[in-house]
Wavefront OBJ file of the C-alpha trace (Angstrom):
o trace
v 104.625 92.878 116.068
v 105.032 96.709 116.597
v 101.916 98.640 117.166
v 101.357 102.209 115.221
v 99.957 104.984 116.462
v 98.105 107.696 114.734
v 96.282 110.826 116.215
v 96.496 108.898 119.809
v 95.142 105.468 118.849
v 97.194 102.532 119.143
v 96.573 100.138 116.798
v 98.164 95.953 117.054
v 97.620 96.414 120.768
v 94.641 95.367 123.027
v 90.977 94.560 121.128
v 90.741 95.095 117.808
v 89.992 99.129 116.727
v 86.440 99.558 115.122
v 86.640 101.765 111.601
v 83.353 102.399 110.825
v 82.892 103.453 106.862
v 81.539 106.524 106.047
v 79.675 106.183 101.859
v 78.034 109.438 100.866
v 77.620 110.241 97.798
v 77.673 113.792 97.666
v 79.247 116.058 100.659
v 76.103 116.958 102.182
v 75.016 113.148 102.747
v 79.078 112.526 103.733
v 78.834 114.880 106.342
v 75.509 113.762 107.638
v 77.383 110.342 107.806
v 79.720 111.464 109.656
v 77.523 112.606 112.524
v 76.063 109.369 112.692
v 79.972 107.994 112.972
v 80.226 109.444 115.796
v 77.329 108.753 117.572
v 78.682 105.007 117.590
v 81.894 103.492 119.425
v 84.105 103.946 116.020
v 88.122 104.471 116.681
v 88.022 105.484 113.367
v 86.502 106.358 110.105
v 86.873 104.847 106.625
v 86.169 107.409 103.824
v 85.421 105.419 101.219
v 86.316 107.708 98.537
v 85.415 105.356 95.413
v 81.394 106.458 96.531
v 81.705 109.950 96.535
v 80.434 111.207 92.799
v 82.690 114.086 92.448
v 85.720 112.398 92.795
v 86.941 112.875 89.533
v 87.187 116.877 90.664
v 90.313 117.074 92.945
v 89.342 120.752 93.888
v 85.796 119.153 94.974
v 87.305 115.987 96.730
v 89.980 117.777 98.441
v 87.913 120.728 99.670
v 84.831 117.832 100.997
v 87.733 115.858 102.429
v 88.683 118.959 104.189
v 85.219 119.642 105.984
v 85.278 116.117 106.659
v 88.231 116.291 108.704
v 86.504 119.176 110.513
v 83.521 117.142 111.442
v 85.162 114.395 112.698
v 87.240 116.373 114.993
v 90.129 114.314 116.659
v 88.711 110.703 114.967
v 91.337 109.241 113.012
v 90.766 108.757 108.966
v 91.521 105.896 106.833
v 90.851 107.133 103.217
v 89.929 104.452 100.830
v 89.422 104.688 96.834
v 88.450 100.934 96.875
v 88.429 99.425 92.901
v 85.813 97.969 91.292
v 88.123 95.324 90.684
v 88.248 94.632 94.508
v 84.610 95.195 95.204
v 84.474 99.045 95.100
v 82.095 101.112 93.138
v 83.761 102.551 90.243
v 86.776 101.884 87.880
v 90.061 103.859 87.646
v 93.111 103.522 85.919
v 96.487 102.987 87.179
v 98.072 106.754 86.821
v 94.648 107.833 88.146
v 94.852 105.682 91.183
v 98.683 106.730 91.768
v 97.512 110.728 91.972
v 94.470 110.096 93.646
v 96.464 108.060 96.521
v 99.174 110.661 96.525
v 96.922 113.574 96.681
v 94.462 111.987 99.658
v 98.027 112.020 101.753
v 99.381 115.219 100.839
v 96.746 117.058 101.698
v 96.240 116.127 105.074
v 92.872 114.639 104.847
v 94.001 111.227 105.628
v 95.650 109.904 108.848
v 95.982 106.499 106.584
v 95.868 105.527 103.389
v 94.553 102.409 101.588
v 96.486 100.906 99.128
v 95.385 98.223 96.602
v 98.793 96.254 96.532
v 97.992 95.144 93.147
v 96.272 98.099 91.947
v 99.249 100.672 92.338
v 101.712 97.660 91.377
v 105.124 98.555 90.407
v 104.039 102.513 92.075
v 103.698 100.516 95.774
v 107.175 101.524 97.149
v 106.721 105.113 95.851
v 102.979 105.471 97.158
v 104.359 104.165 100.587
v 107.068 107.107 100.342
v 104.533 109.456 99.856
v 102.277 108.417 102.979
v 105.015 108.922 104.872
v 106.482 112.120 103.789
v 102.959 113.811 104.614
v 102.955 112.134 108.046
v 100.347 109.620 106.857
v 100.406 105.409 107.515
v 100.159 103.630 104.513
v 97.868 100.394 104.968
v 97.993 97.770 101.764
v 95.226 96.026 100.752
v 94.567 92.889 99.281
v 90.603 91.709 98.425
v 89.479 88.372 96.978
v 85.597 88.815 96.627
v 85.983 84.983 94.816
v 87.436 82.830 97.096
v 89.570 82.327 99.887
v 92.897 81.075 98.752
v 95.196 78.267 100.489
v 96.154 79.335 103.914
v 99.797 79.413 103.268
v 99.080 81.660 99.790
v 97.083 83.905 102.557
v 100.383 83.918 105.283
v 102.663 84.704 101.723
v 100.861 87.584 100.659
v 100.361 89.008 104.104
v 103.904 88.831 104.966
v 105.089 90.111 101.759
v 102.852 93.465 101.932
v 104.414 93.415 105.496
v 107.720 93.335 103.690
v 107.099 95.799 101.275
v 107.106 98.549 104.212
v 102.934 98.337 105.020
v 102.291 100.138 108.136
v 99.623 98.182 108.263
v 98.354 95.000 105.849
v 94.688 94.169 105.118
v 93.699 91.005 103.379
v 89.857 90.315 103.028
v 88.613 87.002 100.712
v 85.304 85.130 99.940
v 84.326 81.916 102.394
v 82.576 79.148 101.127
v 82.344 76.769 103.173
v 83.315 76.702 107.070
v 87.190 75.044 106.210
v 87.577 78.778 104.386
v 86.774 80.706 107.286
v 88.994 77.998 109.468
v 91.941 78.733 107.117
v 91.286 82.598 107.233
v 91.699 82.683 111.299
v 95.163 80.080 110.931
v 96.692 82.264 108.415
v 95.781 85.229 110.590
v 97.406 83.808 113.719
v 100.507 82.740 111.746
v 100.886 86.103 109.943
v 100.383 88.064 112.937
v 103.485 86.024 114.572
v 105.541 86.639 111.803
v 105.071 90.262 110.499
v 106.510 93.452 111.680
v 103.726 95.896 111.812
v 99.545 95.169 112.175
v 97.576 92.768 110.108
v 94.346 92.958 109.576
v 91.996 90.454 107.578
v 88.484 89.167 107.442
v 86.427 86.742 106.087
v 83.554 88.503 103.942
v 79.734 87.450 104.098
v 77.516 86.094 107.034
v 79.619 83.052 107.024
v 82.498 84.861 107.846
v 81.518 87.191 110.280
v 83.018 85.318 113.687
v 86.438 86.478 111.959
v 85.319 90.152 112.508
v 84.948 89.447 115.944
v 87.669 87.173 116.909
v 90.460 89.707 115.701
v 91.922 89.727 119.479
v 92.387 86.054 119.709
v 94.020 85.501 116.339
v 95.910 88.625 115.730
v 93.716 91.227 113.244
v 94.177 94.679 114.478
v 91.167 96.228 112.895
v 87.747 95.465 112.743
v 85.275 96.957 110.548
v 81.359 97.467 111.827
v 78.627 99.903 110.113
v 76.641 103.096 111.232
v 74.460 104.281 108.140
v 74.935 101.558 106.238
v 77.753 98.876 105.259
v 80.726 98.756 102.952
v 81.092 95.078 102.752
v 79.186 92.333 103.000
v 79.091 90.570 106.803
v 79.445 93.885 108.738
v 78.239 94.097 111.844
v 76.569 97.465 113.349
v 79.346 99.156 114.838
v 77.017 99.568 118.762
v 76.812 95.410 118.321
v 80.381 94.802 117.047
v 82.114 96.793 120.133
v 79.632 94.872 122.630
v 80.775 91.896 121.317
v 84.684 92.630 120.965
v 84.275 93.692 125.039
v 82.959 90.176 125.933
v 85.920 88.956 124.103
v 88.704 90.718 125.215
v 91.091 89.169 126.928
v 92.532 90.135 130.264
l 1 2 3 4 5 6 7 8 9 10 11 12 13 14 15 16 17 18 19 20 21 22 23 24 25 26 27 28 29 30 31 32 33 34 35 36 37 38 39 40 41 42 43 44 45 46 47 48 49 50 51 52 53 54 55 56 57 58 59 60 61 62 63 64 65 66 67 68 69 70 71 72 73 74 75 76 77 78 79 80 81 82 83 84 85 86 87 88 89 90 91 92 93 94 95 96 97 98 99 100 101 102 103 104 105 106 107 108 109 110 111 112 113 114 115 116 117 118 119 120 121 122 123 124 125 126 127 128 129 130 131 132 133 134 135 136 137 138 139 140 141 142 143 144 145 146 147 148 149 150 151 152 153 154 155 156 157 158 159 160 161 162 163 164 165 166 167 168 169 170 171 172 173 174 175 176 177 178 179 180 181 182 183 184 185 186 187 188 189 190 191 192 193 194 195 196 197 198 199 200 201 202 203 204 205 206 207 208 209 210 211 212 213 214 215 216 217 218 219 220 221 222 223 224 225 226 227 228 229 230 231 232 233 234 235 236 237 238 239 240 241 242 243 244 245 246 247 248 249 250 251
């Protein structure tokens, strides 16, 4: 696996890097958010897009993204417009998504982008092109809030995002019983030996949260803990999460 870089922080090498989501809802409570970012040990900061109400107004979204930037100084940002289809707060449709995804990376805002592999569909290859054309990595995401599918389905669609030209590939799925979880970490380690650039991938919930901490051992390059409050369910406090990941790391 090659590592990638962005704004000096290596990610695929070492302990897994902490991205700590940032949620507000308007740009006064985003960039209070951000201060509390980075008052924790975050490598970098999720803007979860899909929670900020004006995001519909790409004058509005573009100029807040902006002043975040400028808060978080030198802190590398993932931008995310997470679906509600995947677990996120609002709807979109497809040609919305497309500009949206395009626009977060040609303005500058975002070091990497989030990409819903099944959400931009047949648009993938192009959104990828346009990451990379305004210096930006483009990470593709795939999230089962059901279930956790068969391990090898998990390896498959890991791999294939890989394939596709991911910078970096995300898969996060549903645990219901402690075999899930078990299957999660397996497909993890077997992805991570196969692919070309970073996986990440967690196991949602309370049940699943030794996957957010076990990244090193298995192979998932990012781990995500909260400040303010949490994007997902089974997030750890981002203070607790990098305490943890330090016992862990291997020497």
């Amino acid at each position: 696996m090659e590592p990638v870089n962005i704004r000096g922080l290596t990610i695929g090498s070492g302990r897994p890097k902490i991205a700590v989501p940032v949620l507000g809802e308007t740009r006064e409570a985003l960039l209070a958010e951000a201060e509390q970012v980075k008052s924790v040990p975050a490598d970098l900061a999720e803007w979860r897009v899909d929670w900020f109400a004006q995001w519909p107004d790409r004058m509005a979204l573009l100029e807040t993204g902006a002043a975040l930037r400028a808060a978080l100084g030198e802190l590398p940002v993932l931008a995310t417009f997470r679906t509600a289809a995947e677990g996120g707060q609002q709807g979109i449709s497809h040609n919305d998504y497309v500009n949206l995804a395009q626009a977060l990376a040609a303005s500058g805002v975002a070091d990497v982008v989030d990409i819903e592999v099944f959400t931009a569909g047949e648009d993938v290859t192009a959104l990828i092109g346009s990451c990379h054309q305004a210096g930006a990595l483009a990470l593709l995401s795939s999230h089962d809030f059901a279930r956790t599918p068969e391990e090898d389905e998990m390896v498959d669609r890991l791999i294939w995002m890989d394939g596709l030209g991911a910078d970096i590939s995300k898969l996060a799925v549903m645990p219901h019983s402690p075999g899930d979880v078990l299957a999660l970490l397996s497909a993890t380690g077997r992805a991570a030996r196969q692919a070309r650039r970073p996986i990440v991938t967690m196991s949602m919930g309370g049940l699943g949260t030794v996957s957010r901490l076990a990244g090193e051992v298995f192979g998932s390059a990012i781990t995500f803990g909260s400040a303010a409050r949490a994007s997902a369910p089974g997030q750890v406090p981002a203070g607790q999460l990098a305490e943890i990941l330090a016992l862990l790391e291997l020497n």
